[in-house]
C-alpha positions as MATLAB code, in Angstrom:
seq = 'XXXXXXXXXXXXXXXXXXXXXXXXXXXXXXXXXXXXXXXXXXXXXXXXXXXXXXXXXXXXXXXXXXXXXXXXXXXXXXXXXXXXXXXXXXXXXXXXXXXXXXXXXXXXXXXXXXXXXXXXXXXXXXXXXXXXXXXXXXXXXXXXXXXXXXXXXXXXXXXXXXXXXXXXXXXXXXXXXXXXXXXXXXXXXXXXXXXXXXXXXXXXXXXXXXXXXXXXXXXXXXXXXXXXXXXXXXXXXXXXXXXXXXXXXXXXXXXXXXXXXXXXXXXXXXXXXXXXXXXXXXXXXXXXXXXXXXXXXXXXXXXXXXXXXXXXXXXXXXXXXXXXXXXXXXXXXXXXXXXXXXXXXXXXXXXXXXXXXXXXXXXXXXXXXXXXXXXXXXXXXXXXXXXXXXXXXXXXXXXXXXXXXXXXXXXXXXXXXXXXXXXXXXXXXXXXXXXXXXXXXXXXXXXXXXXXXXXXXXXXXXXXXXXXXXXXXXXXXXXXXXXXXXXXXXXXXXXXXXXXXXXXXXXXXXXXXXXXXXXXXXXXXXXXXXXXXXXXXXXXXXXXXXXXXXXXXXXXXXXXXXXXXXXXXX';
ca = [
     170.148  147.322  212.612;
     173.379  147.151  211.199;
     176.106  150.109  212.284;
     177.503  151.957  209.243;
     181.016  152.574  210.795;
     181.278  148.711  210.956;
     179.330  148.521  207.369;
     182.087  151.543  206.088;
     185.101  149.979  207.723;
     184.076  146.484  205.889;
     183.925  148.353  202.606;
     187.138  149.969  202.952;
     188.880  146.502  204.023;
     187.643  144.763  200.882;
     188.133  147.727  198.737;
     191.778  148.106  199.975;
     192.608  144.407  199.401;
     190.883  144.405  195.671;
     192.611  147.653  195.072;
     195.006  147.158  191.386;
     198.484  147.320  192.188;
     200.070  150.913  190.959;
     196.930  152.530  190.674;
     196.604  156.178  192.875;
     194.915  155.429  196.266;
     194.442  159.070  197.351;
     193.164  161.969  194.882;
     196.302  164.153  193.025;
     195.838  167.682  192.784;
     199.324  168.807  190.913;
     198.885  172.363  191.454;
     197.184  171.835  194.842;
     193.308  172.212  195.568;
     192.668  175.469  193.769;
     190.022  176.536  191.263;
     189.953  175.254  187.475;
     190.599  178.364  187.058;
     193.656  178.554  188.908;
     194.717  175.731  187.019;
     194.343  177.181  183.618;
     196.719  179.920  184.996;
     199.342  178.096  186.230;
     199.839  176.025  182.572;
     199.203  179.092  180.721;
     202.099  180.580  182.644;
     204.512  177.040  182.952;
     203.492  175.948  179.538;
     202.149  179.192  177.242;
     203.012  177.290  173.779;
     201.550  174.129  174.516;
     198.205  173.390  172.614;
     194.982  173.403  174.979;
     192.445  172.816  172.043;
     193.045  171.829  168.838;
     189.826  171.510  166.472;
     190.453  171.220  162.826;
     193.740  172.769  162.783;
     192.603  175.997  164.633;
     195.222  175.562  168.002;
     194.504  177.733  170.889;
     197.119  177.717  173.151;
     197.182  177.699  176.982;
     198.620  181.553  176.836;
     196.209  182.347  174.642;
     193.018  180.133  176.221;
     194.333  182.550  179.304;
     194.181  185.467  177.998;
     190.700  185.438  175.799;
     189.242  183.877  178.961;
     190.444  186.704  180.955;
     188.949  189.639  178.330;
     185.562  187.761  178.281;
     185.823  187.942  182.082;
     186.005  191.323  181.747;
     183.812  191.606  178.614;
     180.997  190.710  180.884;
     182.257  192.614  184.300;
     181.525  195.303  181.587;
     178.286  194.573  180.788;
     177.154  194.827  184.789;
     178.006  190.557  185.553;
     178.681  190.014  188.894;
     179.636  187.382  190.857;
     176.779  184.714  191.729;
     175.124  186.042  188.376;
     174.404  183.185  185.522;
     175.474  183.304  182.243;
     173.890  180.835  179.798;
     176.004  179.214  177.197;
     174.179  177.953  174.056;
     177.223  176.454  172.099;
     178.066  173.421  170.403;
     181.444  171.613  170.853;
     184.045  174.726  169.355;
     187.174  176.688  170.964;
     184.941  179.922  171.821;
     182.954  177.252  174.603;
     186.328  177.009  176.240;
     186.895  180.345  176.472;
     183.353  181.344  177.365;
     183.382  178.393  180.543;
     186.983  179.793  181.901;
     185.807  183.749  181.464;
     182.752  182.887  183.841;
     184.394  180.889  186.509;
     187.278  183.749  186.377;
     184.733  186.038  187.325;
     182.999  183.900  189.731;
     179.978  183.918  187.612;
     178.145  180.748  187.068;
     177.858  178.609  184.143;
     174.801  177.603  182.562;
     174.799  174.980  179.757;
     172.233  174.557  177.508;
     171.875  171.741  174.937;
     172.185  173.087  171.411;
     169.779  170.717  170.702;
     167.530  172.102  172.644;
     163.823  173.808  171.424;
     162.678  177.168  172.058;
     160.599  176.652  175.607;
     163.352  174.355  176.938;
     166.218  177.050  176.323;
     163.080  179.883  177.975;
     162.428  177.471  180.874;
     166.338  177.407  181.624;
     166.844  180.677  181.370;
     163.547  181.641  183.548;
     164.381  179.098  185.734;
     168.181  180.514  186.608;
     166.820  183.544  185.853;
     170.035  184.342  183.203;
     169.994  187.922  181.565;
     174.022  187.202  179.497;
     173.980  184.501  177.078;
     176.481  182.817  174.392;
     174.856  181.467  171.466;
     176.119  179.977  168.065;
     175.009  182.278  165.138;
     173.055  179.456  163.682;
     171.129  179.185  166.916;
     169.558  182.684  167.001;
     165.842  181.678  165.785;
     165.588  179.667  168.698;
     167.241  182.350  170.898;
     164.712  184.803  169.458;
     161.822  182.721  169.846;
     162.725  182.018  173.698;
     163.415  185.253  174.887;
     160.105  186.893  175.432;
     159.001  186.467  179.199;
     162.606  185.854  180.186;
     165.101  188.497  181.835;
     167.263  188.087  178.943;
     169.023  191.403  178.144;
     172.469  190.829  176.184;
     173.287  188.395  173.835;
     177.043  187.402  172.677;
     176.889  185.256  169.415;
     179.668  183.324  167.381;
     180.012  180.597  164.506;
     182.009  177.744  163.416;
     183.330  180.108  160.691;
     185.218  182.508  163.498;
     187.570  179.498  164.021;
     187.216  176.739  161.653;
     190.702  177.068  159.347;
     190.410  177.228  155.120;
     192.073  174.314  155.305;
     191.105  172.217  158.046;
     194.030  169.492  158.976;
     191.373  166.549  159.243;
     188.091  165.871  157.476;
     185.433  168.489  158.721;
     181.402  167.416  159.247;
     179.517  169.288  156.370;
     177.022  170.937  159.161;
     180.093  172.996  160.360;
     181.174  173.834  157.228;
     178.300  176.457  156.939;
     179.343  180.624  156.009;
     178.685  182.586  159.122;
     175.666  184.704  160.018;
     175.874  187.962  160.549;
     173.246  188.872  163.640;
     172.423  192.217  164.199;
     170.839  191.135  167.749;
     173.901  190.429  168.775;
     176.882  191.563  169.849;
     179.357  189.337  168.085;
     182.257  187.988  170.770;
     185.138  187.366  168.814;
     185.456  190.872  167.761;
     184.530  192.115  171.433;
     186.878  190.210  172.912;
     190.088  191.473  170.501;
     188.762  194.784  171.612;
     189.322  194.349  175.295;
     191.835  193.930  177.943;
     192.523  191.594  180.801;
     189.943  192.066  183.785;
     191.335  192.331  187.367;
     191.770  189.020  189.120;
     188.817  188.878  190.913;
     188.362  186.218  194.194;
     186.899  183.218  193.304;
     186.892  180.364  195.876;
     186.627  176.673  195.398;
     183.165  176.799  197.277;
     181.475  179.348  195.472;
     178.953  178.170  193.034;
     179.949  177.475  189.388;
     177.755  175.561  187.505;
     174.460  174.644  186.915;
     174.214  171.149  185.173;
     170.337  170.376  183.996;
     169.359  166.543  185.171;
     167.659  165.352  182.114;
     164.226  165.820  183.510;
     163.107  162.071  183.535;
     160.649  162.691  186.644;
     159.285  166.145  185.533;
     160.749  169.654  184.588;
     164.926  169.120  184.831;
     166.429  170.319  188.038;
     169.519  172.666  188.201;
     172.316  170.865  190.187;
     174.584  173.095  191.791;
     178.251  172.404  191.180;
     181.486  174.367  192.551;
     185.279  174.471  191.024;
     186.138  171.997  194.168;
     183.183  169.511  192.660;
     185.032  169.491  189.145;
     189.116  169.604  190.170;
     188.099  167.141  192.763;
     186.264  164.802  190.088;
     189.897  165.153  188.330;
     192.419  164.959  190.836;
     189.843  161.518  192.369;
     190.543  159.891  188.886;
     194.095  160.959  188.674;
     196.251  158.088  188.202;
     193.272  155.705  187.527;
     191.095  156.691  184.415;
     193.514  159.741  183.714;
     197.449  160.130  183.222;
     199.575  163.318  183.536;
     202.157  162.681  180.739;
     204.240  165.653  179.408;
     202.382  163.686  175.563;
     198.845  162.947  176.879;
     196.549  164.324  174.409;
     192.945  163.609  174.464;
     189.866  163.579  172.096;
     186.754  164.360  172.635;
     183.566  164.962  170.594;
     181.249  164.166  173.590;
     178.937  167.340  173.590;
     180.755  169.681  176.503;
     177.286  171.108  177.008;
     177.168  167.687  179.193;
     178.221  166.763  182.234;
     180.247  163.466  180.589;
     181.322  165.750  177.896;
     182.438  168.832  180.507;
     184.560  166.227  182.104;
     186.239  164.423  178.872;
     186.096  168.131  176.926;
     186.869  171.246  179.756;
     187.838  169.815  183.086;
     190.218  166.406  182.914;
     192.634  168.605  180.000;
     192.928  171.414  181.794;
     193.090  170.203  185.033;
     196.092  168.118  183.592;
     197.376  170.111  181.640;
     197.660  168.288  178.590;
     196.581  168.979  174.938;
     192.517  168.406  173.785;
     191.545  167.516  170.283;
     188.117  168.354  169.944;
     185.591  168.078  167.644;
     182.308  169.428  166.658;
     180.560  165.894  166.622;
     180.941  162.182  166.091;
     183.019  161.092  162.543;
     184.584  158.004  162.313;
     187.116  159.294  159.570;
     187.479  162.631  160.855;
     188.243  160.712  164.481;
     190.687  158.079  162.661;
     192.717  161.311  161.199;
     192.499  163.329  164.102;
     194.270  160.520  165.959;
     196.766  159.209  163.829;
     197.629  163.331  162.537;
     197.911  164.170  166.499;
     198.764  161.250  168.246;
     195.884  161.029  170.742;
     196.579  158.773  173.522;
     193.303  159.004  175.653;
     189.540  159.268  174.571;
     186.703  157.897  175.701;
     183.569  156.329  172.870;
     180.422  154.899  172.554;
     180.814  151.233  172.128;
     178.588  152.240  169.149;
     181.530  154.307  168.247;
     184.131  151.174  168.614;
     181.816  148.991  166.319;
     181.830  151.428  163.318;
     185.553  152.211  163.648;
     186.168  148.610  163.536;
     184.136  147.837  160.771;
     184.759  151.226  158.691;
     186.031  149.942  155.714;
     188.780  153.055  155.460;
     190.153  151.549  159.493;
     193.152  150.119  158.023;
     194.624  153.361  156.216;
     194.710  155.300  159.665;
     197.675  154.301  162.574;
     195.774  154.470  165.908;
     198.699  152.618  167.671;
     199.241  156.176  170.171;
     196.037  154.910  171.993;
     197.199  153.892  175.956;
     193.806  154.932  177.340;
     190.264  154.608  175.879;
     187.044  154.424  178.230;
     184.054  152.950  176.464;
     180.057  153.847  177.098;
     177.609  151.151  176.936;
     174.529  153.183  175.743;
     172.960  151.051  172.884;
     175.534  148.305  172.156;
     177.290  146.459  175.332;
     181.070  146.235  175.754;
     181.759  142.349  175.414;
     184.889  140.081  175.509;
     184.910  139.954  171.446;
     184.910  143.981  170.910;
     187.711  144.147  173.365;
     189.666  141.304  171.620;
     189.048  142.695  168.294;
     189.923  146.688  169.279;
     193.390  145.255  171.356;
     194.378  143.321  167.814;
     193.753  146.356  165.981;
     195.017  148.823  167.849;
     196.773  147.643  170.870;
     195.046  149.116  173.579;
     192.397  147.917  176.008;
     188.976  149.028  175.896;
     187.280  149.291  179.450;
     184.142  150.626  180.656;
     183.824  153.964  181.693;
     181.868  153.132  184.839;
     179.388  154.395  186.670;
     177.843  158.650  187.688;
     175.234  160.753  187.801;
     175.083  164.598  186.636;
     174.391  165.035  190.359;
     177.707  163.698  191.550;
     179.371  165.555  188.930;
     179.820  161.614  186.879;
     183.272  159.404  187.055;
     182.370  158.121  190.540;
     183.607  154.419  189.961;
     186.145  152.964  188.242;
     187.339  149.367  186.058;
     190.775  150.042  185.243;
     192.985  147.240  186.412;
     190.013  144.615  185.935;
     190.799  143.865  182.218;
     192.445  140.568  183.010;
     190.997  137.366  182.053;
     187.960  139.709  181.338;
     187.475  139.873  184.581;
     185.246  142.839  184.662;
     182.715  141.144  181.929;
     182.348  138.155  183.377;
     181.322  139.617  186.802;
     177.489  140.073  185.767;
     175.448  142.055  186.376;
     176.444  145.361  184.968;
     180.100  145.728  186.839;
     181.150  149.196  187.476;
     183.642  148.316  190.172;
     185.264  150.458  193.027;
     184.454  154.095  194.144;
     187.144  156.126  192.921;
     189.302  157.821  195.990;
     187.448  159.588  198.467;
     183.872  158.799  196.995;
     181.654  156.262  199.228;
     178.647  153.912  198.888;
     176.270  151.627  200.202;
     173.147  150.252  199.446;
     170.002  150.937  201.535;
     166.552  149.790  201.749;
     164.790  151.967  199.286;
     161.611  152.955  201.873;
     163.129  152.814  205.234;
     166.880  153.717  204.376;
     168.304  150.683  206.157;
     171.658  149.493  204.927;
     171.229  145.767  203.719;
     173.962  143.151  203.307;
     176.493  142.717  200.920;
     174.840  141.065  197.887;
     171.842  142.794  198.736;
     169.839  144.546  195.891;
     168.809  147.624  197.158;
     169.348  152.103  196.407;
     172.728  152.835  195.556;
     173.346  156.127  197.866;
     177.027  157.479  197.368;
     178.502  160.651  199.576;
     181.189  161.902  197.357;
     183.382  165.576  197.770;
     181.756  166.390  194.116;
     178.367  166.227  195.338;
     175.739  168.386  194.099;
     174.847  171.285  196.918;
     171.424  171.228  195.919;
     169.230  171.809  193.454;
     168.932  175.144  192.154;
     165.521  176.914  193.944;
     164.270  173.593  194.998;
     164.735  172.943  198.680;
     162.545  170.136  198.944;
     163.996  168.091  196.228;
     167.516  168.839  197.941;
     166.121  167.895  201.014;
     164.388  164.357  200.347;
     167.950  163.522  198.162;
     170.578  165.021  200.568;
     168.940  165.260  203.876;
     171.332  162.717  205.674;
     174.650  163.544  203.660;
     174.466  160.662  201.527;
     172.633  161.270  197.446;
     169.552  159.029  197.504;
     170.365  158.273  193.708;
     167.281  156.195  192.547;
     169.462  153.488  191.177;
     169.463  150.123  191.987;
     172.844  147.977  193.002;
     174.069  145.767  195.158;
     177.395  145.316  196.400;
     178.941  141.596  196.095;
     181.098  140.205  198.505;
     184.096  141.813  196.957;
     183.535  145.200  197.337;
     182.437  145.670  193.556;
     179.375  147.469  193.095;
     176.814  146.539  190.167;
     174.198  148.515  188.701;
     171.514  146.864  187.785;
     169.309  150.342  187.103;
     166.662  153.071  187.698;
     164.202  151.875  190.503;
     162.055  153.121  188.045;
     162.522  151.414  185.423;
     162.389  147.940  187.613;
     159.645  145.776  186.258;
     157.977  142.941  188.506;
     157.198  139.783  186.971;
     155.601  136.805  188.839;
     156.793  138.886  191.776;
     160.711  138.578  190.818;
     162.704  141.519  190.115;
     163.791  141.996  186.186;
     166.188  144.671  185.352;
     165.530  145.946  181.551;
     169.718  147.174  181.794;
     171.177  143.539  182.852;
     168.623  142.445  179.359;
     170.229  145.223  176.921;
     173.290  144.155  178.016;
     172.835  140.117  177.174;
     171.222  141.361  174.644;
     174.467  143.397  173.277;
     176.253  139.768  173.277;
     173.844  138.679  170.114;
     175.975  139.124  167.015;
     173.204  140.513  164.731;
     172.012  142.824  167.504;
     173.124  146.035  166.776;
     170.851  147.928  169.743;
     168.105  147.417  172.103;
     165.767  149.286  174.508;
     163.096  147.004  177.226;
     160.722  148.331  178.835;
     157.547  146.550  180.571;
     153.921  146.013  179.868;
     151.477  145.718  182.270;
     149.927  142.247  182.000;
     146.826  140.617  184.028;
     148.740  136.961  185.257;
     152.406  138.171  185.064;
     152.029  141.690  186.513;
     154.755  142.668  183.953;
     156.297  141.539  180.926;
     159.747  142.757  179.461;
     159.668  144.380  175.757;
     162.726  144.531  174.095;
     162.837  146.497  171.117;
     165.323  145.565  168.635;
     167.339  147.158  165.560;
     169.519  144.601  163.268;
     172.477  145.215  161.944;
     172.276  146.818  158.683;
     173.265  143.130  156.768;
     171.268  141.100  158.408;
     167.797  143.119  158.217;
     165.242  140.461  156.630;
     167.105  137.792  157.498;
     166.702  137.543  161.391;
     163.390  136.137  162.624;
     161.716  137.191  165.961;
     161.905  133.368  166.904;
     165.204  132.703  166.040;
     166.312  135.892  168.943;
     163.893  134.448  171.163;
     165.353  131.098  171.292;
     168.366  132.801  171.587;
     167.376  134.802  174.637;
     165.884  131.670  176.494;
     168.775  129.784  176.447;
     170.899  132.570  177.977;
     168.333  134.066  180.585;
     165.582  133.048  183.804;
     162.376  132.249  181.712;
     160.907  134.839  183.413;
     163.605  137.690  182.143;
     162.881  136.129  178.445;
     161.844  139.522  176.822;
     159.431  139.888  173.813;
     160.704  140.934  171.104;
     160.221  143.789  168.436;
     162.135  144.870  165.474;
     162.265  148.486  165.456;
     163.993  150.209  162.259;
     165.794  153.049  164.813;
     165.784  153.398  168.267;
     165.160  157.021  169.560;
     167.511  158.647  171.320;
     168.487  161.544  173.463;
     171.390  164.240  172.828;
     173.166  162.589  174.774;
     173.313  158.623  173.434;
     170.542  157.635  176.095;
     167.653  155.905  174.245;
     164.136  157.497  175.056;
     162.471  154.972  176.917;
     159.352  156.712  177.065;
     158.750  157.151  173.198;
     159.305  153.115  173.464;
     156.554  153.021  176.216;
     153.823  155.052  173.547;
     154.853  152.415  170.948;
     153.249  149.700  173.246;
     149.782  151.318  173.900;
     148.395  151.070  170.323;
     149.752  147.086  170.024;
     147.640  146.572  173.224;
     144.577  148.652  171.895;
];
């Protein structure tokens, strides 16, 4: 059996020597390791003036951030919150979620997000779960909240609206569904007006090991699991990517319109500004004018997008009247379309900056685990197939193990990606077995399969449960979407497998076309295509599909695809 010292030592030699010039090897904590917290205090006191979220014009500065933070600390010290106690937030992307996060981690509370997406029993089996009595909630969310709250231990409700913050005259182009007159909820106690009517709680101690956050899993294997994150889990995730996939410049500004509610969009949206202290454009939701203005009007310099996202700017046909030239930094997504060596080419003529993919996480690990900066070169990062997500950022580990016995297999081995990481979950909330079976040696048991190549890079090649078996060879329905994402009329996919009596499996892809070319594509013709590009035995079948469903977070539901099988079979 091989030693992991030896296997550890090997990793770090090749992952020294493929290691980009100038980027940080070590993590970078510029206030030192304190709480986020801590952080947002020491800006608000250096740099009191300087913009911490900007959404439509409304600009809450890092004074200011620091001070309403610190009233709805004490806003809900008032209303009998103590430390350890959770406080659910049910907010869309808006400055009173900023606020909200930094007045619960002040207090040592812990955080709670909730999709705003989300129905009735999944906001009551949250808040049962966790077993929340305080809770945030937009104005326009309060039937939902209503419906919910029987059975649970919910006692107090704070509520706000787009309308407590949105400007008369918004500076760019604002989404119609935000542009809605506020309710008045007399359930509620509304926060805006609560907080003006408080002051400052007393610092209280908050350490970088208490809990902080639960972060939901998406609930793919049954009910979604609570992962418990502390304020060393989300400055670490920071301070590991400082220098990599984030710059401290006295003009970084980001943008974000990633939902904050999630993990990605916590990262992107509350932590990597703060923790920086730089300036955060945010918006409500996805807009490719109301992005294009909000970059050119602020000068954005780092965001991170869809590839879907990178598409539709490029082909929008109002791109040319917006200057996105402040761009040094933008991380792409490959959820539906793949990045590929034309979208880069076409985004660096355009705008002058390199797109590169924002690698590889998991909620559990607190996400931004891996990195590709410095592998842009020569496309260098595309070309290594399957599904590069490169080197672990600083401080974060893995290896790939046998998926039944936990034996660590060679390097270009397929096999469970485990990582052991400083952000690592500390369990799961209530559920000591489930932290048990994917923590019990130190090392998250992630479920993902990967294999290391004799580089050092890691690959991901997908969920172990998603893996289909055909004619006994291994077929991974990711590495497909992503060849798949290199067809020029393709404009998204989703495989999945059928069961089938000789081949065991068979791959499904399911396919929507690009808007103008819908009736003209034939199921042959992307077949053909397909086979001359992939293993016969990878060759998918296909299935136009008019829309692909999706989750709240970009992720396309491959379960609904599964039901759309059964009555074809039938």
């Amino acid at each position: 059996m091989q030693d992991e010292q030896d296997y550890l030592e090997k990793l770090h030699a090749l992952w020294c020597k493929a290691w980009p010039k100038g980027l940080a090897t070590a993590p970078i904590y510029p206030h030192g390791e304190r709480p986020l917290s801590e952080y947002l205090r020491m800006w608000a006191k250096t740099l009191p003036d300087r913009p911490a979220v900007i959404y439509y014009g409304h600009v809450l500065t890092y004074g200011e951030l620091d001070r309403q933070s610190d009233r709805f600390a004490a806003l809900l010290a008032a209303k009998d919150v103590r430390k350890g106690d959770r406080v659910a937030v049910f907010l869309p992307n808006m400055p009173q979620f900023h606020i909200v996060f930094f007045g619960i981690l002040k207090l040592g509370a812990v955080y709670v997000p909730v999709s705003p997406l989300s129905k009735a029993l999944e906001l009551a089996y949250e808040l049962e779960d966790t077993d929340t009595e305080i809770l945030v909630a937009l104005d326009e969310l309060m039937p939902i909240v209503r419906e919910a709250k029987p059975g649970t231990k919910l006692r107090e409700i704070f509520v706000t609206g787009f309308a407590d913050v949105v400007p008369p005259a918004p500076a760019v182009p604002v989404p119609a569904s935000i542009s809605q007159p506020r309710m008045l909820c007399g359930d509620a106690i509304e926060l805006m007006p609560a907080l003006a009517s408080l002051e400052a709680s007393l610092p209280i101690d908050v350490g970088l090991d208490d809990v902080a956050a639960l972060n939901y899993t998406g609930g793919t294997t049954g009910m979604p699991k609570g992962c418990i994150h502390t304020q060393r889990d989300m400055v670490y995730t920071a301070a590991s990517n400082c220098g990599i996939a984030l710059e401290i410049a006295p003009d970084t500004v980001f943008l974000s319109f990633f939902p904050e509610f999630w993990i990605a969009g916590e990262n992107i949206g509350l932590v990597f500004p703060t923790f920086s202290g730089a300036t955060l454009v945010l918006m409500a939701r996805w807009d490719p004018v109301g992005f294009m203005a909000a970059v050119e009007r602020y000068r954005v310099t780092t965001t991170v997008l869809p590839v879907d996202g990178v598409v539709e700017l490029m082909e929008h046909p109002r791109f040319s009247e917006f200057y996105l030239g402040s761009l040094r930094q933008v991380r792409v997504v490959s959820f539906i379309k793949k990045l590929n060596a034309d979208y880069r080419r076409r985004w660096k003529e355009l705008t002058g900056s390199t797109l590169a993919e924002a690698a590889w996480g998991m909620t559990e690990t607190h996400t931004s685990d891996t990195f590709t900066t410095g592998f842009q070169d020569d496309d260098f990062d595309l070309k290594s197939q399957p599904i590069f997500v490169g080197l672990p950022v600083p401080g974060t580990e893995f290896k790939i193990c046998d998926f039944e016995t936990g034996a660590l297999l060679p390097l270009g081995t397929e096999g469970e990606i485990r990582v052991r990481s400083p952000s690592l979950l500390k369990g799961y909330w209530n559920r000591p077995k489930a932290t048990h079976d994917a923590l019990g040696d130190g090392w998250l048991r992630t479920g993902d399969i990967g294999v290391i190549d004799e580089s050092g890079f890691l690959h991901f090649l997908g969920r172990r449960k998603e893996m289909l078996k055909v004619k006994g060879m291994s077929v991974f329905p990711a590495e497909i979407e992503a060849l798949l994402g290199q067809h020029p009329d393709i404009a998204g996919s989703g495989v999945v497998g059928r069961p089938d009596p000789v081949r065991g499996q068979v791959p499904v892809a399911f396919i929507t076309l690009k808007r103008e070319v819908q009736g003209c594509v034939a199921v042959r013709d992307i077949e053909d295509w397909c086979r001359s590009r992939m293993a016969t035995y990878k060759v998918p079948e296909i299935r136009l599909i008019e829309a692909l469903p999706m989750t709240a977070t970009g992720k396309v539901k491959k379960q609904e695809l599964l039901s759309l099988i059964a009555p074809i079979e039938a």
